[in-house]
Structures are given as C-alpha cells and as structure tokens.
C-alpha positions as CSV (number, residue, x, y, z in Angstrom):
1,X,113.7,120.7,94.2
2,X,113.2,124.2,95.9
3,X,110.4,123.3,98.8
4,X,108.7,125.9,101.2
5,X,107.8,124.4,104.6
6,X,104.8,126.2,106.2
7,X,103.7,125.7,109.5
8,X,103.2,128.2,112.6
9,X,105.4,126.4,115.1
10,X,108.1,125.0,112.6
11,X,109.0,122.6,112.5
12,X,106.2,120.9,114.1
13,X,105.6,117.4,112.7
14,X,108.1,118.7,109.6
15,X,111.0,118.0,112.6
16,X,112.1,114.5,111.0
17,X,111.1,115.1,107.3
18,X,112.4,118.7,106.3
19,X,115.7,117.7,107.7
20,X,115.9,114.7,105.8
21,X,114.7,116.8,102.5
22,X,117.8,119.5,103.2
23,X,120.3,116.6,103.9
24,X,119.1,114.8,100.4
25,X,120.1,117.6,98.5
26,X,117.0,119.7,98.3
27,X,116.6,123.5,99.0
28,X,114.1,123.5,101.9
29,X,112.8,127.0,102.9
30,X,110.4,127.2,106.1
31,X,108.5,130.3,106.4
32,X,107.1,130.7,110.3
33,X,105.6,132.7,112.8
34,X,108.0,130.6,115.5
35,X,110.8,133.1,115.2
36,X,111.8,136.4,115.0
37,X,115.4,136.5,113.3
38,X,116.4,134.7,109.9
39,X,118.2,131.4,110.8
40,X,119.7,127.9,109.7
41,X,118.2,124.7,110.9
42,X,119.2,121.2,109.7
43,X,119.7,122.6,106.5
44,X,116.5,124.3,106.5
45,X,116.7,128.2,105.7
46,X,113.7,129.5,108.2
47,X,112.4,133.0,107.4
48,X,110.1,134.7,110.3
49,X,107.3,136.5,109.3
50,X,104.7,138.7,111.7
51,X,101.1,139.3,112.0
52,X,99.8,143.2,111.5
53,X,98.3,144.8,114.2
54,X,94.3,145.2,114.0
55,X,91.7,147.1,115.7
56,X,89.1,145.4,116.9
57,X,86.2,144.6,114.8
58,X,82.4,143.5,115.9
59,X,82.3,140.0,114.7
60,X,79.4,137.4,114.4
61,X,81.5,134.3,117.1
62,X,81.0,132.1,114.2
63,X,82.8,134.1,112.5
64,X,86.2,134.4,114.9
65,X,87.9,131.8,114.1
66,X,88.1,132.1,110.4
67,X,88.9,135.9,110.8
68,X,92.0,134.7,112.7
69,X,92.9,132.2,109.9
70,X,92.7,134.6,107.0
71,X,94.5,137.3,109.1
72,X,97.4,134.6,109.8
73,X,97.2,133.7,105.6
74,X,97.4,137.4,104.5
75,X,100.2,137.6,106.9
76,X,101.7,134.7,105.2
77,X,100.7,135.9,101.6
78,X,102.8,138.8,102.0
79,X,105.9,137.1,103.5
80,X,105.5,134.8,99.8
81,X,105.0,137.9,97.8
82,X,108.5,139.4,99.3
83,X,109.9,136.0,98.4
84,X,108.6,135.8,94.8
85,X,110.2,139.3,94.8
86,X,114.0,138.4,95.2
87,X,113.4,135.5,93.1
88,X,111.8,132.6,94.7
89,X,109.7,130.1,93.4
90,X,109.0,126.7,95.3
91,X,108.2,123.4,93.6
92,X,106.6,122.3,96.5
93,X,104.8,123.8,99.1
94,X,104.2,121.5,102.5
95,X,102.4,123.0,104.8
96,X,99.6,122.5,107.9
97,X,96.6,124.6,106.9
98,X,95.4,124.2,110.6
99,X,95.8,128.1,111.2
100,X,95.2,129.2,107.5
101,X,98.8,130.7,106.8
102,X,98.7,128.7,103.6
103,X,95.2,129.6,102.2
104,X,96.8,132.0,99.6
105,X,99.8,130.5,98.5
106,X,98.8,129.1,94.7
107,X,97.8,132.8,94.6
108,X,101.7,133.9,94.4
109,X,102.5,130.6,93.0
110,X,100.6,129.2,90.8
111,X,102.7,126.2,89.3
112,X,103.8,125.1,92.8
113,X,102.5,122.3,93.7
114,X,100.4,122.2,97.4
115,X,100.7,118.9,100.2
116,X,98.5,119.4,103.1
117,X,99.2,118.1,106.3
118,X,95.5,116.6,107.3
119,X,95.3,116.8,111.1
120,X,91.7,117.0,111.3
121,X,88.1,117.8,109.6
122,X,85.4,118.9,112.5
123,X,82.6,116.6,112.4
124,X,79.3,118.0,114.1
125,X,77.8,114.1,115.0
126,X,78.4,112.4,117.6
127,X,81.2,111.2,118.8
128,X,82.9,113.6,117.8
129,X,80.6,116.4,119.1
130,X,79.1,116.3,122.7
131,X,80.8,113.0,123.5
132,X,81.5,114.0,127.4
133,X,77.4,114.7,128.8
134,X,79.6,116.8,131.4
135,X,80.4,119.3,129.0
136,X,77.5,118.9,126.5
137,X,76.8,121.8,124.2
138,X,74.1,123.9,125.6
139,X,72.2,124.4,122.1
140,X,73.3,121.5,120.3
141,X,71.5,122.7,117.0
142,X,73.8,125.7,117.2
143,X,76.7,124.0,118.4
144,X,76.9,121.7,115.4
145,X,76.6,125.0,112.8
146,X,79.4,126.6,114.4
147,X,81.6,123.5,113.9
148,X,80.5,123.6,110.5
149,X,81.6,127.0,109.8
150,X,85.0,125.9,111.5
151,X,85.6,123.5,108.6
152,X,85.5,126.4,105.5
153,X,89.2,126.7,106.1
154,X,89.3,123.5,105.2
155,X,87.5,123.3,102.1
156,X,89.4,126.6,100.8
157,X,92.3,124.2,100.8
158,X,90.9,121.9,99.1
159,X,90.9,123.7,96.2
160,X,93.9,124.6,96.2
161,X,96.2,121.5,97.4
162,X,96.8,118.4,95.5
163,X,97.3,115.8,97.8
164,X,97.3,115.5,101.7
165,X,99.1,113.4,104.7
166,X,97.5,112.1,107.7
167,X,99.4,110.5,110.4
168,X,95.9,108.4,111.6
169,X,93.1,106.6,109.4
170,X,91.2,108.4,112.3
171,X,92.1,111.9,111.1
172,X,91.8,111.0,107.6
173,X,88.7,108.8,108.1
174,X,87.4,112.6,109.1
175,X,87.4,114.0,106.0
176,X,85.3,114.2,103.5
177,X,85.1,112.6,99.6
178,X,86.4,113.4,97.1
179,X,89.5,114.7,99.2
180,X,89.8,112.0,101.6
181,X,90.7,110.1,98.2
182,X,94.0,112.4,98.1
183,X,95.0,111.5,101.4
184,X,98.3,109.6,102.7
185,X,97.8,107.9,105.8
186,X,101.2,108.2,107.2
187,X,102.3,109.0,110.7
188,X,105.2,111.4,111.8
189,X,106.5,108.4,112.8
190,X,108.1,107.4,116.8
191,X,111.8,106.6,117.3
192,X,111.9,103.0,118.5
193,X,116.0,103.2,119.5
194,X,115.3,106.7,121.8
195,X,112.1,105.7,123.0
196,X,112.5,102.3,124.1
197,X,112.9,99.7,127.2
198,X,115.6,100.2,129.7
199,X,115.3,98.1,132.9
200,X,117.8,100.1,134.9
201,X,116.4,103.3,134.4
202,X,115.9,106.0,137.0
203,X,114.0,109.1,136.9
204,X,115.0,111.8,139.3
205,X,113.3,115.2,139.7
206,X,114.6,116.9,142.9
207,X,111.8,117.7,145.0
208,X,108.8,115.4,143.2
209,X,110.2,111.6,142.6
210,X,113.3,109.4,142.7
211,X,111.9,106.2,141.1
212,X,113.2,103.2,139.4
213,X,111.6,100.0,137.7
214,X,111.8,98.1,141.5
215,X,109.0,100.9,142.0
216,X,105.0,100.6,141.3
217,X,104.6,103.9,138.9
218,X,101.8,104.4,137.5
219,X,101.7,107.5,135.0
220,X,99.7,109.6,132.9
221,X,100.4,112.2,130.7
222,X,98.4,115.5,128.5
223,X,100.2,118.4,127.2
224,X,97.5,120.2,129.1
225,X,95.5,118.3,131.8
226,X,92.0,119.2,130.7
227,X,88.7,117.1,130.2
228,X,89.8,116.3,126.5
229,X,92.4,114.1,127.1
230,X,90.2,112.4,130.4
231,X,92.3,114.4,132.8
232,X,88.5,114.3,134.9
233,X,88.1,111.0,134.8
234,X,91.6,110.0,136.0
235,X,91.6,112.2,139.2
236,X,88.2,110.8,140.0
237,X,89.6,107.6,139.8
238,X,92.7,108.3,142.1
239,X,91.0,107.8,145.6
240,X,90.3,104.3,145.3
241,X,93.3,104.0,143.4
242,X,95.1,105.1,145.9
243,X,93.7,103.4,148.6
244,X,93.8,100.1,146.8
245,X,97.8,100.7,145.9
246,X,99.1,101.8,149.4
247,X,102.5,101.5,147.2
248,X,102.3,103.2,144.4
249,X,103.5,106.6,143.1
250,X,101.1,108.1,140.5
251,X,103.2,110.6,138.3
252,X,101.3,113.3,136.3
253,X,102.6,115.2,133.2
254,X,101.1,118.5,131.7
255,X,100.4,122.0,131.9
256,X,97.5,124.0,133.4
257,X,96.1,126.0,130.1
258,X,93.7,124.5,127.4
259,X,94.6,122.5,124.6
260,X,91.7,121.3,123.1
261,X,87.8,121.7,124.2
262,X,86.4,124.4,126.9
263,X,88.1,126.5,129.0
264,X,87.3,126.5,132.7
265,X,85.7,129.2,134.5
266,X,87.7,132.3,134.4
267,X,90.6,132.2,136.8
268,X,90.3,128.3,137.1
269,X,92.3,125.8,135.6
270,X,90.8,122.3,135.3
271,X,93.8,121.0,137.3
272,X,92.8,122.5,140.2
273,X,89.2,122.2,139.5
274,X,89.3,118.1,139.9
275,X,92.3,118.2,142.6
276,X,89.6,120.3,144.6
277,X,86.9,117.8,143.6
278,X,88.5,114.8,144.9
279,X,91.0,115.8,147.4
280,X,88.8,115.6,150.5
281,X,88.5,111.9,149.3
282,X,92.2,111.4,149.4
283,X,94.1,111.2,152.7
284,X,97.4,113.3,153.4
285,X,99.5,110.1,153.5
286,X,97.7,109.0,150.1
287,X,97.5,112.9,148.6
288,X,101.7,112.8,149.1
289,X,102.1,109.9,146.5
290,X,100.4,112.2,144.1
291,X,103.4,114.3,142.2
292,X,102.5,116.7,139.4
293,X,105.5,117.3,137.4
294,X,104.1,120.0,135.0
295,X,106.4,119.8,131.6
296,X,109.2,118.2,131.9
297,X,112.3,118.3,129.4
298,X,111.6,115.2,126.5
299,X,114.9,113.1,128.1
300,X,112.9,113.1,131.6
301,X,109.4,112.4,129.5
302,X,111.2,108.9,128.7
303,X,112.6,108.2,131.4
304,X,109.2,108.3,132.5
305,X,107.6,106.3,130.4
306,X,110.3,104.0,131.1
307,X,109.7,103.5,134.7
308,X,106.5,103.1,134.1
309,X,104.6,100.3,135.0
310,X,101.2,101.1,134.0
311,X,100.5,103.6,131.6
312,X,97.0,105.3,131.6
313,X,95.9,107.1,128.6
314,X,92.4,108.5,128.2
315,X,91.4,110.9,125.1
316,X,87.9,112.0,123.8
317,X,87.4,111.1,120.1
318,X,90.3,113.2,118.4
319,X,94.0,113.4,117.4
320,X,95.6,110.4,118.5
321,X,98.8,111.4,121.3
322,X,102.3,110.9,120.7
323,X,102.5,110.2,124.0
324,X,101.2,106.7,123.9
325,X,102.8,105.7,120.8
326,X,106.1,106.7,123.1
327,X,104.9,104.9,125.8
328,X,104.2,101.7,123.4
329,X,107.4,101.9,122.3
330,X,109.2,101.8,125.9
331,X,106.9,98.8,126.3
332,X,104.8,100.4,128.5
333,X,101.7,98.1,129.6
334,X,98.9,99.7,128.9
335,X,95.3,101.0,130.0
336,X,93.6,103.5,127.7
337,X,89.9,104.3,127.2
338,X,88.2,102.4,124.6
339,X,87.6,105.3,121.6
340,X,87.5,105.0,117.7
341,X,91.5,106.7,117.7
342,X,92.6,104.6,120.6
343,X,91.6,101.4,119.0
344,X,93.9,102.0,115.3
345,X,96.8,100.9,118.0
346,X,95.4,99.3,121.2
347,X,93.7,96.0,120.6
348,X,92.3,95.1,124.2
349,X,94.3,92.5,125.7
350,X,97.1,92.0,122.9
351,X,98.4,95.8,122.9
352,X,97.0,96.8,126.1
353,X,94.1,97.2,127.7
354,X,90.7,99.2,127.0
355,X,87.8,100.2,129.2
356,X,84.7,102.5,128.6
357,X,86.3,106.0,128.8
358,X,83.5,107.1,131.6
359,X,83.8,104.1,133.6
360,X,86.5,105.1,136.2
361,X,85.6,102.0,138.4
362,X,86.7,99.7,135.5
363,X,89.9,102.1,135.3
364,X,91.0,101.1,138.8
365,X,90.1,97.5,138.3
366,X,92.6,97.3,134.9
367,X,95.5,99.1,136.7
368,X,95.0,96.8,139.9
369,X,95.0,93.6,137.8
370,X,98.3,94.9,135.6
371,X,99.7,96.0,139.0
372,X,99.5,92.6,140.0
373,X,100.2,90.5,136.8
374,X,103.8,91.0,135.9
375,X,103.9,88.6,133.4
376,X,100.9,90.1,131.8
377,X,102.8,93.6,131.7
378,X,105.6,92.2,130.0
379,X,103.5,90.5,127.1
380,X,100.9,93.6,127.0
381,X,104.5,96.0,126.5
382,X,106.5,93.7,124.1
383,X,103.3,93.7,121.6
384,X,103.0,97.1,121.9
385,X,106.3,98.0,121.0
386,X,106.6,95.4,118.2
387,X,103.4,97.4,117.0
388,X,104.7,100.6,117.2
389,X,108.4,98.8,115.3
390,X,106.4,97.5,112.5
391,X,103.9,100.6,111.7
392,X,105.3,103.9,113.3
393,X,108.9,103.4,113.2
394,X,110.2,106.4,112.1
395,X,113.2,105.4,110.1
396,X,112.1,102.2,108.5
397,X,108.8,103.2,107.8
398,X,107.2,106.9,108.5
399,X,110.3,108.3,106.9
400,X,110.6,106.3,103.7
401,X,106.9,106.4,103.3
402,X,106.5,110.5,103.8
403,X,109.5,110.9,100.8
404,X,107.1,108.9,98.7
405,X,104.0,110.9,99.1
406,X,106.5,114.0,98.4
407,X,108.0,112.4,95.3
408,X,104.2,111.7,94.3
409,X,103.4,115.0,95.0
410,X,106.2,116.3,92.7
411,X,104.5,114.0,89.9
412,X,101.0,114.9,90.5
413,X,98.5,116.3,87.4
C-alpha cells in the first residue's frame, strides 16, 4: 500500500510504526513541516513543506487558533496537490489533525482512506476546565465558549476520517459519539528492554549530579515545568521535603517555556516564579541538593529514571506522560497525583501510590514513607513494570495492535 504520514514534527508518535510499515514492504511517504530538505528515514521518504507568509489580520481571539490550523492545512493542501501532480495517490492517509495540516486532504484524494491520531477533544466542564482554583478562568462563561470553538477542528475531521487511534481510554473517553465509536484505544507503546531496571546504574552530569542506586534520588520530570504537569505543587512541597530527607538529592527535568495551560507573566517563566516562591523557605545547605538539569539527552533520561528511588509525577486532567509509563517500566516506585488519566495505570498501593493532586503535605508524607520502605519500593516497581510489560509494551503489543487498526483501516466502508 502507498501510505502518506502527516504530522508537524514527524515522526512524532509515527517513530515506531512508520518504520515498521516501510520495513514490511509498504511505500510510506511523510509529508512535514519538521524539515527543510527532501530525505530518507527508516524507509520513510519525508517531503518538507512551508507555511506562506501572511500579513496580519484583525481577528476575533476565538478565532486564532483555528486561523492557525487552516493556514497550516492549506499549506499542507498544496504540498498534496504537487504530489497528486507527479503522480501520487495514497491508500492511506495517517495523520495527527492536532494542528489542522490534514483538514483538506480527502479534498485531493478522495478514495484515500483517513486514520486520525486522537490525542484529545477539549471539554469545557470540569475537570477538565478550571481544575487548578490558582489559575481559574477569569469569565468562566466565556472561557468554556472559547474551548468550544477550539474543538471545530476536530469535528471537520470528523467528516472526513474513517477511524481514529488513541493511546489512552482517557483521550478517547474525550471524545464525543458517534466518533468515539471509531476509535482504537492503543498506546504508542514503551520499550520494556531500553527502559528497564538496572541496579548498577550511574547517572553523571558534570557539574549537577553523580548518583547511583546506593543514593536516595528522588525525581521528577515535565517537558516544560509549568503548573500543568504540577510543577507548583512540587516546589512547594520541597522545603519540608528537604528538611525531612537531609539525604536526598531531588533531580528535576524540563524546560522553561509552556507546554500546555497559561503562560506566565511576560518575561517570567514558572520555573523561576515557584523557585522564587519557596526559596527563602529552603536553606543554602538544603537549596544545593536541588539540581535542575533542563533537557537532558533520552540515554541520560533513563538513567535517571533508573536511579530513581522515588518517582513523583503530578499532571492536571490531560494527556497521560510518557514519562511515567518510562519510569514504570524501570520499576520506578511511584507517587503521582490522584487524576482520571493517572488512575488508567496507577492503582494506589499496587502500581504506586496516589494522593490528592493539591495536597502537597500528603506528597511529602508518601515520598517519606517510600523513602523508608524498601521493600515496599521494590513491590510498588515490579507491578508497575509488569503493568506497563503486559499493556504498553511496544513490541508485543502496541506494535501488533497499531498494524491491525491500519489493516482495518485499509478494509473500512
């Protein structure tokens, strides 16, 4: 079959499955705003494409972000029209309509047939809006319209694709009927031989940490640390932390811009916003045990999680990390706020354990007690990872399981 791979940052969460496609005899193209020059990956023939220069317009706000997503899918539209040109015609299309590149795709080809990637439908009730009273929508009313408008994007796909894939019953949980009914739950799946226990790991970043398992680590990680992923709550839990665990190193992972959620006052980062908050809390001696690593490289991200010996991961209602599925698999124990997304992996005191995602005095009391319970650490990580070996595991089940929704797709009506 002649498949077309769509997705702004290719390969994205196509990194396992396009590759596998190419390698099984298929002719995978990947059409993406990632590069600039025509190039060969795994098999996969990946075409650039660029977005035209505008002038500004005068634009109603709720009206930004879906002018962004039909300038990215007329973009997109004409890259597909030069293709149809020299003779290219897709069975299948796979793509993430997150940033609308795909919107007019059935448009050049009609016959091909469309798999949507299903990361997430924005739901204007709570939890899912206004969850965190800190950063609470000032006009809820209005609030909840403009996440409305957020979703037409979506529904203009839904006309157009056949079936979808989710990687959570979370994310697909989101969406709405009829289409939820055409959606895979699958994840993207986790290595379990890469990411996985090694007791005489050591992770060594010149100037921040030289640690092994003989040392009490506690981690957490965000792509971005930002109130989304309970960045907040964790700092303000680190002076008693701290002073309770005159031993431990606390290792922090992410970057300083926004993921998800508000951005902080202009010229702020919400890093430095909650270091400021709690430092005057936090002695010198205590503050040095404190290492921000920033992004590290993904072989030091696992040694980390292997060194580990308490994990703390904290998200707001939303996409589920990769991050503690990783961490699950190295047999990390464990501590994680109790949301709806958290609990599809951590069942509290089989998996890990949970505590009320505001409640930062609970937070201290889990680590303290894991910190101290070595046996309990060992049983908390080997469920975890035979969890994430019997659901997530990439080759034995995400893998195999993704090819069938694609050889459905090929079938469909």
């Amino acid at each position: 079959m002649k498949i077309l791979f769509i997705h702004q940052n290719f390969p994205g969460q196509y990194k396992h499955l396009a590759p596998l496609l190419a390698q099984q005899g298929h002719n995978c193209v990947a059409l993406t705003l990632r590069v600039k020059e025509a190039m060969k990956w795994q098999g996969v023939q990946v075409i650039p494409y660029a977005l035209p220069k505008r002038n500004g317009q005068s634009l109603h706000p709720w009206l930004v972000d879906l002018d962004t997503k039909v300038t990215r899918a007329e973009a997109c539209w004409q890259a597909a029209v030069d293709l149809r040109a020299k003779g290219y015609t897709p069975d299948l299309i796979l793509a993430h309509p997150g940033w609308g590149e795909s919107l007019f795709l059935r448009d050049v080809w009609p016959t091909a047939k469309l798999g949507l990637y299903c990361e997430l439908y924005h739901l204007a009730g709570y939890p899912h809006l206004n969850f965190d009273p800190e950063f609470a929508s000032k006009n809820i009313e209005a609030e909840a319209l403009r996440i409305r408008m957020k979703n037409i994007n979506n529904h203009l796909h839904f006309e157009t694709g056949h079936a979808g894939i989710s990687p959570t019953r979370f994310q697909a949980d989101t969406f709405p009927s009829p289409f939820r009914e055409r959606i895979t739950v699958s994840h993207d799946g986790i290595d379990t031989v890469q990411a996985a226990p090694l007791p005489d790991v050591r992770l060594t970043i010149e100037g921040q940490c030289d640690v092994t398992r003989a040392d009490e680590v506690i981690t957490f990680v965000n792509r971005n640390l930002e109130p989304y992923r309970g960045y907040h709550v964790f700092m303000r839990a680190l002076p008693r932390l701290l002073r309770e665990r005159p031993n431990a190193t606390v290792l922090i992972v992410g970057g300083d811009e926004v993921s998800y959620g508000a951005r902080p006052p202009k010229g702020q980062t919400w890093k430095q916003i909650f270091i400021d908050e709690v430092r005057a809390q936090i002695s010198d001696e205590d503050w040095a045990r404190v290492r921000f690593l920033g992004r590290i490289p993904y072989d030091q991200f696992l040694r980390l999680l292997q060194v580990s010996r308490v994990h703390v991961y904290l998200t707001y209602p939303f996409v589920l990390s990769w991050s503690l599925m990783e961490a699950m698999s190295c047999s990390a124990a464990i501590v994680a706020g109790d949301t709806a997304p958290v609990r599809e992996v951590i069942t509290h005191g089989e998996t890990g354990r949970l505590v009320d995602f505001f409640d930062r005095e609970a937070l201290v009391d889990e680590i303290c007690a894991l910190l101290e319970d070595a046996g309990a650490r060992a049983q908390l990580g080997k469920t975890a990872r035979e969890l994430i070996r019997a659901r997530y595991d990439l080759r034995g089940i995400c893998l195999p399981r993704q090819l069938r929704w694609v050889e459905d797709l090929a079938s469909a009506g």
